[in-house]
C-alpha positions as CSV (number, residue, x, y, z in Angstrom):
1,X,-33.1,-14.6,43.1
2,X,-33.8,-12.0,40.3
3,X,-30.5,-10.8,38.5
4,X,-29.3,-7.3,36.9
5,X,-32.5,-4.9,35.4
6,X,-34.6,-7.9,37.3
7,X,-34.3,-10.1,35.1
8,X,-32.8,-14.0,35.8
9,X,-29.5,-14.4,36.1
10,X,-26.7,-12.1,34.6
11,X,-25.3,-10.4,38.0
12,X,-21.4,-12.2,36.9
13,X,-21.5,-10.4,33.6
14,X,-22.7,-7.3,35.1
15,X,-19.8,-7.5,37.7
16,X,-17.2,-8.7,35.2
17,X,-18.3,-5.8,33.2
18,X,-18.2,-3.1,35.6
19,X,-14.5,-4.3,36.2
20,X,-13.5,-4.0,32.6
21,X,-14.5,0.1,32.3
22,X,-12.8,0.5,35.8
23,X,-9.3,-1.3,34.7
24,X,-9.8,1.2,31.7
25,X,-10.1,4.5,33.3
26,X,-7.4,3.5,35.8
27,X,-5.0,2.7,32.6
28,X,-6.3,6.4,31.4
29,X,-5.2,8.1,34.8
30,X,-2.2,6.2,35.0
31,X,-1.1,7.9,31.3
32,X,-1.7,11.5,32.5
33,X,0.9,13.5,33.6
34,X,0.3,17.0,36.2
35,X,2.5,19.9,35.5
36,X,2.0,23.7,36.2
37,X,2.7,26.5,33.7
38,X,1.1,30.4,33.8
39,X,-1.4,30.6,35.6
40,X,-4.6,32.8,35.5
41,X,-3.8,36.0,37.3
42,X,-0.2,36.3,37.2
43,X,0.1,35.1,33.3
44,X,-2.7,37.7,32.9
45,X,-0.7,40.3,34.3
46,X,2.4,39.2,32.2
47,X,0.1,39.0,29.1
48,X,-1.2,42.9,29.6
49,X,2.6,43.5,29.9
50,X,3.4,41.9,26.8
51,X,5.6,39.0,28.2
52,X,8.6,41.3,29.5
53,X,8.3,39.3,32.9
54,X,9.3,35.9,31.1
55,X,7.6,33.5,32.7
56,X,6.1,34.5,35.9
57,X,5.7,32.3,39.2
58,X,2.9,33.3,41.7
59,X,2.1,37.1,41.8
60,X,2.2,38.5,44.9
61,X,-1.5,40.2,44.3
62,X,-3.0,37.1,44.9
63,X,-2.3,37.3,48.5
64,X,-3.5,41.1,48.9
65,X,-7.3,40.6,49.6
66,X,-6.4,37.2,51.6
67,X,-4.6,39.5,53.8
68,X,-6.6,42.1,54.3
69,X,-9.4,40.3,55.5
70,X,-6.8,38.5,57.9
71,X,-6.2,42.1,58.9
72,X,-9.5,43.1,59.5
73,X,-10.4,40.0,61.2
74,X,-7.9,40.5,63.9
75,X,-9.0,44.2,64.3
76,X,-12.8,43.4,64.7
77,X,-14.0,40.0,63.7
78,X,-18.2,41.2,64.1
79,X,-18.0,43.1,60.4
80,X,-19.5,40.7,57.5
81,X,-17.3,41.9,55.4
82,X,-14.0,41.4,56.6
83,X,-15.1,38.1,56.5
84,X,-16.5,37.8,52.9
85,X,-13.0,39.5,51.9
86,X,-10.7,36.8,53.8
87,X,-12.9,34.3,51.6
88,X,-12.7,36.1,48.4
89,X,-8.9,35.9,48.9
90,X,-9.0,32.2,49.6
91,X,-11.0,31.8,46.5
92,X,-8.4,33.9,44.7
93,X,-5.8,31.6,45.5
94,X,-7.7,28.5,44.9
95,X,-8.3,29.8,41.6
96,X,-5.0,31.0,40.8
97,X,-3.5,27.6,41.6
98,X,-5.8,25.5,40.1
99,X,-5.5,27.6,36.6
100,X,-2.1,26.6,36.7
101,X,-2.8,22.6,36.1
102,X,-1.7,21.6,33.2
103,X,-2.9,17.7,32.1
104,X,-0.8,16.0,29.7
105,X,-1.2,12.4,28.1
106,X,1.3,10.5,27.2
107,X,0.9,6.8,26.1
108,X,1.4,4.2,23.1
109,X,-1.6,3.7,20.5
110,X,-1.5,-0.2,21.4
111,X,-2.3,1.6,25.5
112,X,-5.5,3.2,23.6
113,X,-6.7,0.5,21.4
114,X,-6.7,-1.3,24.9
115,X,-8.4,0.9,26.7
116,X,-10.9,1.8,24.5
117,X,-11.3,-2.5,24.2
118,X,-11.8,-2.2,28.1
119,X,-14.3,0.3,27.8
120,X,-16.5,-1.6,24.7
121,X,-16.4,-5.1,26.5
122,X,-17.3,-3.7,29.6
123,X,-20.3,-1.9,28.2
124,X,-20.8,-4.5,26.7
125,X,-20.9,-7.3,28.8
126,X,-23.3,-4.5,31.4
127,X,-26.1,-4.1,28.6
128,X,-26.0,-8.2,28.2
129,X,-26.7,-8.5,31.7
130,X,-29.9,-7.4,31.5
131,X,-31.4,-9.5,29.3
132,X,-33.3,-12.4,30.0
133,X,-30.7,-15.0,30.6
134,X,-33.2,-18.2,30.7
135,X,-33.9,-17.4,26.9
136,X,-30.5,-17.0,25.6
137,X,-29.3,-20.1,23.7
């Protein structure tokens, strides 16, 4: 039985170190933290305004071209673009709440040392694999 990169042996290192990255990256997403702040439309409104709308929650002009394609829909669905409008506002709003993600990482150094450990040993341990493990001494 050939092993990793076809070569003899070395499919338990390659497995052992394609666990190592993974533990890693999970560590990595399990320090992140999701919030939402100003988002893309609305704080650009607010921004044009100078800030006198503090800060703003969703604007209620995202929804507009949403519902006039709804509208227009209802009244004749044949026309292309009533339909091309109700996407453009789904698009809008997809847009305007994804802008609003904001990532944040919190964790210790000794969390990154590990992690970045993870990550080396794992590569590690892959590349290895591939060698020829009947001549390693």
């Amino acid at each position: 039985m050939r092993g990793s990169g076809g070569t003899p042996g070395g499919i338990s290192e390659f497995a052992f170190g394609l666990v190592l990255p993974g533990l890693a990256v999970y560590l990595l997403l399990d320090s992140v933290f999701v919030s939402t702040g100003i988002g893309m439309i609305a704080g650009g409104v607010n921004g044009l305004l100078g800030g006198l709308l503090g800060e703003t929650t969703s604007s209620g002009l995202v929804f507009v071209p949403f519902f006039l394609g709804v509208t227009a829909l209802f009244y004749d669905a044949r026309p292309r673009w009533s339909w091309a409008t109700m996407y453009f506002g789904i698009a809008i709003i997809v847009l305007e709440i994804m802008s609003r993600i904001r990532f944040l990482i919190s964790m210790k150094v000794s969390h990154l040392l590990e992690i970045l450990v993870l990550l080396a040993a794992g590569t590690g341990l892959m590349l290895r694999s591939n060698r020829d493990q009947s001549r390693v001494p």
